[in-house]
FIMILUM-815587 format. One record per residue: z, x, y of N, C-alpha, C, O, CB in turn; residue in three letters. Coordinates in steps of 0.001 Angstrom, whole numbers, plus 500000, padded with zeros to 6 digits. Glycine has a CB too. Layout:
N
ZXYZXYZXYZXYZXYala/...
% end
This chain:
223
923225369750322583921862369467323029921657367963323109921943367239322155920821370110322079unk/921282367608323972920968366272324848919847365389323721918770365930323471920069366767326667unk/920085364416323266918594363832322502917715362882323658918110362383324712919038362617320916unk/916601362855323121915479363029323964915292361691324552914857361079323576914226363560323231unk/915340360864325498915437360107326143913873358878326556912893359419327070916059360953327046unk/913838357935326388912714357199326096911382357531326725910426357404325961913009355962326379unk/911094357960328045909878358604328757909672359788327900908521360224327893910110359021330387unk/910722360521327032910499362165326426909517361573325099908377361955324836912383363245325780unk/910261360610324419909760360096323017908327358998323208907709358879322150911205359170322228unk/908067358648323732906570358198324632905923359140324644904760359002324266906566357762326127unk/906242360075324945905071361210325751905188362146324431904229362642323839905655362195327639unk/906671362299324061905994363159322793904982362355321561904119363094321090907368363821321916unk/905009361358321179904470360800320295902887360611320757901948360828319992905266359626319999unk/902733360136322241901376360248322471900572361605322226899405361744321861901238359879323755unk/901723362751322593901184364038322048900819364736321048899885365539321042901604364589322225unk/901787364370319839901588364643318716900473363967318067899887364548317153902624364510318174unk/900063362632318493899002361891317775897449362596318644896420362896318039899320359901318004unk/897641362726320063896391363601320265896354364549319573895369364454318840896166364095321425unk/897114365782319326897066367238319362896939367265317992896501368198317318898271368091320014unk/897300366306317652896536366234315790895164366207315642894529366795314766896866364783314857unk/894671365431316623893371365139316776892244366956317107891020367021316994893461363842318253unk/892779367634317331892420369502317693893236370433316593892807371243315772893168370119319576unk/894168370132316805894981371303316119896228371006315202897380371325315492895513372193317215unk/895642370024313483896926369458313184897851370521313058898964370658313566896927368628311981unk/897200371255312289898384372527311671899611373115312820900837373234312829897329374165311202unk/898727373327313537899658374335315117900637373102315330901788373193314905898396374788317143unk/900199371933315990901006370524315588902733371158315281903706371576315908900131369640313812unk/902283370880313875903293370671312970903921372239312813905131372465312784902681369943311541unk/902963373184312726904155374561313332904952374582314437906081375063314341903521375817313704unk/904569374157315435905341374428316387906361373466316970907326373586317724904601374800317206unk/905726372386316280907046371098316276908005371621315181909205371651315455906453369243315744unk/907665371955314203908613372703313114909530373899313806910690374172313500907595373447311861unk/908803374472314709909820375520315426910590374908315966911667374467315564909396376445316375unk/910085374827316958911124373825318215912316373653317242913103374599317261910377371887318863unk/912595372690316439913386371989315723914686373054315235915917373040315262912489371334314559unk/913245374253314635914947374940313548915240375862314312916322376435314178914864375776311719unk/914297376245315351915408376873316262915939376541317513916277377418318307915119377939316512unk/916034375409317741917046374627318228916055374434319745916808374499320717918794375463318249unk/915404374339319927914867374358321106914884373312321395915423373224322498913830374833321291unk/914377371724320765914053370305320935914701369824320042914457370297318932912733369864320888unk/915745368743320112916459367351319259915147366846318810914351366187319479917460365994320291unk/915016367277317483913783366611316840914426365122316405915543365167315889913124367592315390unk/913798363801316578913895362929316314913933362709314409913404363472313601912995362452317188unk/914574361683314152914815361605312408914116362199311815914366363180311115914698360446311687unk/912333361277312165911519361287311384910412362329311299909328362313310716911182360266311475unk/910967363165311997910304365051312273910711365576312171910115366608312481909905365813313135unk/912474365905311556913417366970311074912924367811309855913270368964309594914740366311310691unk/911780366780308936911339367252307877910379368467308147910014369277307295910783366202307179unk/909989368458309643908550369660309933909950371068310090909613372128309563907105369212312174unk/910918371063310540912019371931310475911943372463309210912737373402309283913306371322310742unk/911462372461308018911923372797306498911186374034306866910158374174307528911415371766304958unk/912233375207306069911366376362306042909805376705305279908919377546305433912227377193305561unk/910035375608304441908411375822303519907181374786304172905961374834304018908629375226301509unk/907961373922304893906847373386306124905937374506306769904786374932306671907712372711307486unk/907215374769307559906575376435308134906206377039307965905292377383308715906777377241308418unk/906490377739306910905537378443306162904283378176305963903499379083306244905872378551305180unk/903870377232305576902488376316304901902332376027305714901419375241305463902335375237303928unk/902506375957306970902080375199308328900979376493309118899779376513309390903805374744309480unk/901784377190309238901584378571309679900698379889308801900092380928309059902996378974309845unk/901066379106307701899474379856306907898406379012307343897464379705307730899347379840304971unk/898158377638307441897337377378307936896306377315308950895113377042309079897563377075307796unk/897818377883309936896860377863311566896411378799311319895255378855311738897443377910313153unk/896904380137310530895933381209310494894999381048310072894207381853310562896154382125310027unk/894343380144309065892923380218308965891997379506309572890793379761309564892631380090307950unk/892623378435310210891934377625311160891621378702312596890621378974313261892987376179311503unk/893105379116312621892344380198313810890632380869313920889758380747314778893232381588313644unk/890692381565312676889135382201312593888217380934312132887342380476312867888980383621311304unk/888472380484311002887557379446310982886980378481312122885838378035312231888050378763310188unk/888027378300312887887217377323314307886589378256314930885605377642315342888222376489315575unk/886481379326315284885349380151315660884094380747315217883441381531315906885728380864315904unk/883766380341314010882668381032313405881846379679313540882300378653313033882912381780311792unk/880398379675314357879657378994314837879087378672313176879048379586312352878796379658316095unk/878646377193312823878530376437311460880243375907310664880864374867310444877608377709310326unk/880398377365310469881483377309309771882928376049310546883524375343309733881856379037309703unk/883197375969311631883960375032312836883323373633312470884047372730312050883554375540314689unk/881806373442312652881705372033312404881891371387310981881795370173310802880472371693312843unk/882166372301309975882340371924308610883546371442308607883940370342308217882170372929307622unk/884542372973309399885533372590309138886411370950309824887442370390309451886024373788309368unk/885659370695310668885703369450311469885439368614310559886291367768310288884821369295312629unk/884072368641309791883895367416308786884971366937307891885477365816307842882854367703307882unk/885178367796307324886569368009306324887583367305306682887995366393305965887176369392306260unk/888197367648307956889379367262308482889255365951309272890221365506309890889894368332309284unk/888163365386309252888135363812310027889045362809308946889631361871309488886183363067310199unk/889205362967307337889981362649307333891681362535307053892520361777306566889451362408307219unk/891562363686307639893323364114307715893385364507309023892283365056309030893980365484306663unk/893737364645309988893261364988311249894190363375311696895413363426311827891213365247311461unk/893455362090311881893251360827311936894672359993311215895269359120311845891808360602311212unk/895020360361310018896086359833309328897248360599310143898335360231310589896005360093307661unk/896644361655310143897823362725310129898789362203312045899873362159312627896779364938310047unk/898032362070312113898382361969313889899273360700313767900332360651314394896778361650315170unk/898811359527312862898991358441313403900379358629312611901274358118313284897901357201313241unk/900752359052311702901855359218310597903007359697311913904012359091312284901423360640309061unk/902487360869312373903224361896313527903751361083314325904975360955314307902333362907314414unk/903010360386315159903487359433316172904292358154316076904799357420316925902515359082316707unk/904227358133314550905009356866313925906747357092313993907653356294314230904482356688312148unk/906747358696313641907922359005313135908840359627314097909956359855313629907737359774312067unk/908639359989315435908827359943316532909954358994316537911012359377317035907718359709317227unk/909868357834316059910721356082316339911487356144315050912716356092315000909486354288316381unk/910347356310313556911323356039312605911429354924312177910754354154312859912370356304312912unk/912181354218311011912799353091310485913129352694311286912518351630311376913620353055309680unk/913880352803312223915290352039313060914106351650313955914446350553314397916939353128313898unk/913433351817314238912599351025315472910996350977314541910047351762314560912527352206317391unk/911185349919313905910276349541312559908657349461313853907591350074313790910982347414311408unk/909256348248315082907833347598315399907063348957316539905888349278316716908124345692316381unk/908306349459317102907494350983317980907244351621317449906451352301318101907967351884318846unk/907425352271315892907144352816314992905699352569314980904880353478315123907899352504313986unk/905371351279314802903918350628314245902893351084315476901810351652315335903965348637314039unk/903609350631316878902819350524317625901795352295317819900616352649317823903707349861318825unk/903341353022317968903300354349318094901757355060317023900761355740317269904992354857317569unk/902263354503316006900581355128314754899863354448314938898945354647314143900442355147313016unk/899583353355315805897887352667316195898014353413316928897723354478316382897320351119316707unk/898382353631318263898132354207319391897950355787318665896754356073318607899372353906320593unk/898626356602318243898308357819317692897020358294317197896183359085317632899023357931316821unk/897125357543316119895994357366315194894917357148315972894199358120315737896132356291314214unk/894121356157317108892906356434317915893747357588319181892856357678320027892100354676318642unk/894617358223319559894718359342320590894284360329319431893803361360319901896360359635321462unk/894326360299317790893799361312317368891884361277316885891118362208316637894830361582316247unk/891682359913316914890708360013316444889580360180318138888372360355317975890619358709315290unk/889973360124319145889509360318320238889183361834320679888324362462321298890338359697320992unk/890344362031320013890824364045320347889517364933319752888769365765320264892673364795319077unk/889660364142317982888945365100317052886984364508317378885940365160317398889738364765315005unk/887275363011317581885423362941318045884969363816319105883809364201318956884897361406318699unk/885581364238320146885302364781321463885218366358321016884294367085321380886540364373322683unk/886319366805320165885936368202319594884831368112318669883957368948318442887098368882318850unk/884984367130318244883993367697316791882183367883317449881456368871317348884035366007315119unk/881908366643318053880968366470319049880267367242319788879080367522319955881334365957319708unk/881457367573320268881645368881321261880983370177321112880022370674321700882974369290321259unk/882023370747319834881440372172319124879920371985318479879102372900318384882543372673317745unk/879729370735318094878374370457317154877341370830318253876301371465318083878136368663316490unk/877846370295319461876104370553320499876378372208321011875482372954321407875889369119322533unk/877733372546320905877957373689321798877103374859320448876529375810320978880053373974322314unk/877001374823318731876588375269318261874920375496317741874372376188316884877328375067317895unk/874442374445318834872565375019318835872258375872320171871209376250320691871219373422318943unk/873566376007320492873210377771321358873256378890320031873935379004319011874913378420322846unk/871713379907320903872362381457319607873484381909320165874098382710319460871278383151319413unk/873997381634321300875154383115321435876308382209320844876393380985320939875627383957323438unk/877142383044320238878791382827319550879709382835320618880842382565320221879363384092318457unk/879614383105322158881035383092322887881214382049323468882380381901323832881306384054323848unk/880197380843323838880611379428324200881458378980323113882388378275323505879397378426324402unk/881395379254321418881962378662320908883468378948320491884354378225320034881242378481320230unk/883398380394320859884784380924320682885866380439321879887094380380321948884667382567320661unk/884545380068322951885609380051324320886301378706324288887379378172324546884767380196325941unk/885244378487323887885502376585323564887187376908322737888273376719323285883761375524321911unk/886993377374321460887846377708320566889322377784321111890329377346320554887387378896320013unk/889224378498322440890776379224322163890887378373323747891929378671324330891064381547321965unk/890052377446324467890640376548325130891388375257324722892349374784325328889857376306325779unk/890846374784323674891487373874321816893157374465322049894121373759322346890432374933319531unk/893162376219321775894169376843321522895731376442322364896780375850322112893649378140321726unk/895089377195323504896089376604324836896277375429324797897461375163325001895629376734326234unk/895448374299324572896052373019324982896645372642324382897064371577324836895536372144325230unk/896990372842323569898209372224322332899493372267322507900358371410322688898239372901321041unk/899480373779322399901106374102323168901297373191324539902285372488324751901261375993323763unk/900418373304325230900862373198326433900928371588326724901869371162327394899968374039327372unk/900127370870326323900676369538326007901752368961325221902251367872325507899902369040325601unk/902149369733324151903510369550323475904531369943324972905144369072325589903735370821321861unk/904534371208325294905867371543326256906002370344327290907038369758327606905677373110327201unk/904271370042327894904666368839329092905459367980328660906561367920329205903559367968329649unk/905134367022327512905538366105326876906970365787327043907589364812327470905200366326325733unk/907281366923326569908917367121326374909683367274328192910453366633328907909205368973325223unk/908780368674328262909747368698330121909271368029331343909760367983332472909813370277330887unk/908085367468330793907613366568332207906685365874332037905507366101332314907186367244333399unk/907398364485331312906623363624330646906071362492331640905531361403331442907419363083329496unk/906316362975332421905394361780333375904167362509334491903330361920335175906716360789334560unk/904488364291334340903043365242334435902457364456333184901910363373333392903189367294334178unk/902541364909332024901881364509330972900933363552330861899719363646330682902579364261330287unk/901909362273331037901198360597331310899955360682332120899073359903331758902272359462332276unk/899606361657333411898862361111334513897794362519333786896852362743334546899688361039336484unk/897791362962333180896870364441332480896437364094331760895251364374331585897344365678331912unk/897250363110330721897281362471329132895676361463329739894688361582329014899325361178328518unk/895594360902330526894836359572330931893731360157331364892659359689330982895477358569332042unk/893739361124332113892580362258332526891859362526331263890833361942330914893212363783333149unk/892529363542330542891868363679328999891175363158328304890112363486327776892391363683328241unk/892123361794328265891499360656327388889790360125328465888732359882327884893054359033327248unk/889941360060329990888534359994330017887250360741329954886049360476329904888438359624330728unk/888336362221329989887053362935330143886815363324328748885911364159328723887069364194331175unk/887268363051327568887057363314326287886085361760325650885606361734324516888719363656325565unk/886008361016326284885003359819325890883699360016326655882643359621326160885625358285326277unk/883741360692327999882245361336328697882062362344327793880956362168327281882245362021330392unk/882664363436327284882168364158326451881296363878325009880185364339324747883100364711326309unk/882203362910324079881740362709322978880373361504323342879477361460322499883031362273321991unk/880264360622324507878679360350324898877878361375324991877009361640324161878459359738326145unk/878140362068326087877749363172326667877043364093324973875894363807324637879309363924327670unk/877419364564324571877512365278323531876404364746321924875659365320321129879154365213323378unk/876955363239322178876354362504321102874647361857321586873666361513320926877549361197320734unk/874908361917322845873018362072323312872402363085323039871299363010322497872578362082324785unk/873051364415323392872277365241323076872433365715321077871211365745320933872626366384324266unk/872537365781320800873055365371319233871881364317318606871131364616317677874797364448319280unk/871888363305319163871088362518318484869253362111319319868447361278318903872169361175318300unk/869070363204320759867842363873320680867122365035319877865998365412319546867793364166321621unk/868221365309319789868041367237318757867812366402317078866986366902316314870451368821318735unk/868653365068316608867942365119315563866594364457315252865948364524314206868679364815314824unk/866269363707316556865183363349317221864134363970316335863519363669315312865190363778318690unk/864234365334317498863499366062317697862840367110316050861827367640315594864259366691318870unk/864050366893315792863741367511314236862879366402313210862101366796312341865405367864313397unk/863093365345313409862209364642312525861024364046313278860453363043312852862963363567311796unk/860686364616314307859633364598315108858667365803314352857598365553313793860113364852316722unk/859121366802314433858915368066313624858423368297312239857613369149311874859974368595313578unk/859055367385311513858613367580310205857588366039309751856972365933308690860144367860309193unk/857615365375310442856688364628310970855442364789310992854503364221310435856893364488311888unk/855540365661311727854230366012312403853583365649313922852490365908314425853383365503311556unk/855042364763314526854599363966315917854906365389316928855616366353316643855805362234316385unk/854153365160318120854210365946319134855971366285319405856825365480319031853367365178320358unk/856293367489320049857776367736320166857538368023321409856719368862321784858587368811319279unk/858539367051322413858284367572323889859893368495324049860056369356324914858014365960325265unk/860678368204323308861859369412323128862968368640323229862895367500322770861940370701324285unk/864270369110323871865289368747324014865730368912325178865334370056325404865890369106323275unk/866251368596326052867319369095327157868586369590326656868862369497325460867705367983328115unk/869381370117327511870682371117327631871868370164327428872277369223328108870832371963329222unk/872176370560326587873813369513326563874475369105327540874960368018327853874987370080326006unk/874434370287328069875340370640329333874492371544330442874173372704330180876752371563328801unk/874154370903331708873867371592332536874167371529333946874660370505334418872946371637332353unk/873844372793334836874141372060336265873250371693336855872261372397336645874739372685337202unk/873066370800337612872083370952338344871949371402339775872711371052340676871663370032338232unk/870954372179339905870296373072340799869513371984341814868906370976341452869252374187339934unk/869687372443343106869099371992344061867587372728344250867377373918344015870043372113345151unk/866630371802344704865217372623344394864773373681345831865144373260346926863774371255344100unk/864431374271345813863924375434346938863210374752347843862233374045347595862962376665346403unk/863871375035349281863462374003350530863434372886350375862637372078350853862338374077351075unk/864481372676349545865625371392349560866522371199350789867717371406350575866709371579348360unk/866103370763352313867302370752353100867977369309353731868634369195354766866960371657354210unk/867636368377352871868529367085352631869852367702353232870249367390354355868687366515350852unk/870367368404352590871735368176352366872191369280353911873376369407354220872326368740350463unk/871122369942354682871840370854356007871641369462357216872016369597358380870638372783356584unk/
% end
């Protein structure tokens, strides 16, 4: 098996330091797979996610993160919690990618990680927080298991088509900084609005986190 070639180790390290930023545990399971069963030349300083009791403990974990990121309250806690491991964790990941032997890409690799994770987890955390002052539970589940897919599937680019990756990777990263604005306006009208409330000042309400907008009836600008 071929070891992984400098565009592969770029793109994986940018990956691992995002995808920490959503999903450390899955992360480190499935980089732990890859490894012991031979799928990916894990680099030095990630042979250790290969240990069978990694895996293990890796993989008990995603199982509870699984349900836990779906239970509307319960997801943004678990977000609180993990801002700070989430953040280390990424930047550690992306460090070790390089290793000792390449001391200063090493360095560079966990700054750069470390904010691709802390970018990842503000935009989720953000995210689920406004998506959870809806009553219904399936925006947040849907939300949930779109988190799910992207993990894997940014690890595989990484590796087989790391320069798909690069031009997706840059996409992400902007549309995950419109989000956590996006998200953190409405967030910080809603708490507005609550201490408007107990206040006693008039409440003219909130707007929609997220909406489309509708063209108005005998609107024909646009024929």
């Amino acid at each position: 098996m071929n070891d992984l070639d400098m565009p592969q180790l770029l793109a994986l390290a940018a990956a691992l330091g995002w995808a920490s930023g959503i999903r450390l545990y899955l992360v480190v399971l499935l980089t732990g797979l890859a490894g012991y069963l031979g799928w990916v030349p894990l680099p030095g300083g990630l042979q250790m996610l290969a240990h069978p009791v990694v895996i293990a403990a890796s993989g008990f974990m995603v199982f509870v993160e699984f349900f836990a990121d779906k239970i509307p309250g319960l997801d943004s806690l678990w977000d609180m919690v993990h801002t700070v491991i989430r953040i280390p964790a990424g930047a550690a990941l992306a460090a070790s990618v390089f290793g000792a032997d390449h001391a200063a890409m090493a360095l560079v690799a966990a700054l750069l990680g470390g904010s691709f994770a802390a970018t990842a987890h503000a935009a989720k955390a953000t995210t689920r927080a406004a998506i959870n002052t809806s009553p219904e539970p399936f925006s947040n589940v849907g939300a949930s298991l779109v988190e799910d897919g992207m993990v894997p599937t940014g690890l595989w680019l990484a590796i087989v088509h790391p320069l798909v990756f690069a031009v997706l990777f840059i996409a992400v990263l902007v549309f995950s900084v419109w989000l956590i604005r996006k998200s953190w306006r409405f967030l910080k009208s809603l708490f507005g609005r609550v201490a408007r409330i107990f206040s006693g000042r008039p409440d003219p309400g909130v707007a929609p986190a997220f909406r489309l907008k509708k063209t108005p009836p005998g609107d024909s600008s646009n024929v």
